[in-house]
C-alpha positions as CSV (number, residue, x, y, z in Angstrom):
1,X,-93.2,71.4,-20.6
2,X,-95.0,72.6,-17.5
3,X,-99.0,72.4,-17.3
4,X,-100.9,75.2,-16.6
5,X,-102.8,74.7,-13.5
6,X,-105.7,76.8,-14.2
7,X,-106.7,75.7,-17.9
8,X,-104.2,72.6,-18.3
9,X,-102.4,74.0,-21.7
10,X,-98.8,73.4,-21.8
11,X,-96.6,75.9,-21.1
12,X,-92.5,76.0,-22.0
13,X,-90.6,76.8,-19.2
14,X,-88.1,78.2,-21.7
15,X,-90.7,80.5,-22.9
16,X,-93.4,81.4,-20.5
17,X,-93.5,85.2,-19.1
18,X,-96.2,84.4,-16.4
19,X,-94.9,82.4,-13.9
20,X,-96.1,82.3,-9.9
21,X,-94.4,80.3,-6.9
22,X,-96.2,78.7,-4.5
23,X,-95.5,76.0,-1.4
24,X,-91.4,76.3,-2.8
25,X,-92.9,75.4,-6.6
26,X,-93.0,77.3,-9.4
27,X,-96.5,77.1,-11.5
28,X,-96.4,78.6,-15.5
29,X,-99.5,80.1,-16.9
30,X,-100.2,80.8,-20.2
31,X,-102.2,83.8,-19.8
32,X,-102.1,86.9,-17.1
33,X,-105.7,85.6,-16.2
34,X,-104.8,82.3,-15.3
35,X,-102.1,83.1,-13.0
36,X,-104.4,85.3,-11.2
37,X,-107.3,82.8,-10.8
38,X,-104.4,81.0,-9.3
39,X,-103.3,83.4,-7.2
40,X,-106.4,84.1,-5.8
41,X,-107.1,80.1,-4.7
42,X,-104.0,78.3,-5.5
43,X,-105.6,75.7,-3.5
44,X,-109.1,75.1,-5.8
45,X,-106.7,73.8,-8.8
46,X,-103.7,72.5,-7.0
47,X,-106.1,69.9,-5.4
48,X,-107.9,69.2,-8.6
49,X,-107.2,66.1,-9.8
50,X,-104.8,66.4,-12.4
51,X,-105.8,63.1,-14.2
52,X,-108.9,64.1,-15.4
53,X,-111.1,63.3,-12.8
54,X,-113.6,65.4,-10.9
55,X,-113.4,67.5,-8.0
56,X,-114.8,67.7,-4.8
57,X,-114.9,70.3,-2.8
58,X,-114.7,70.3,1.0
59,X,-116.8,72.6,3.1
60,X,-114.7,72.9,6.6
């Protein structure tokens, strides 16, 4: 099973219609508005920690 990025629900690979690629990796969603929240800043939830703790955001 793949994680959604966006929301964190699992998604089946076998299964899932939505899918984006980013960096050489491909990211399942399990709804059209999650893969666009990703598209638009794949960066906001690919650097959110995955294991539940909380983000930080950088200004540069």
């Amino acid at each position: 099973m793949a994680i959604d990025p966006v929301c964190g629900m699992e998604v089946d690979e076998k299964t899932a219609t939505i899918t984006s690629e980013y960096d050489g990796k491909t990211y399942y969603f399990c709804a059209p508005g999650c893969k666009t929240a990703f598209d638009k800043e794949p960066e906001k939830y690919l650097k959110g920690d995955a294991s539940g703790g909380h983000q930080h955001s950088h200004q540069h």
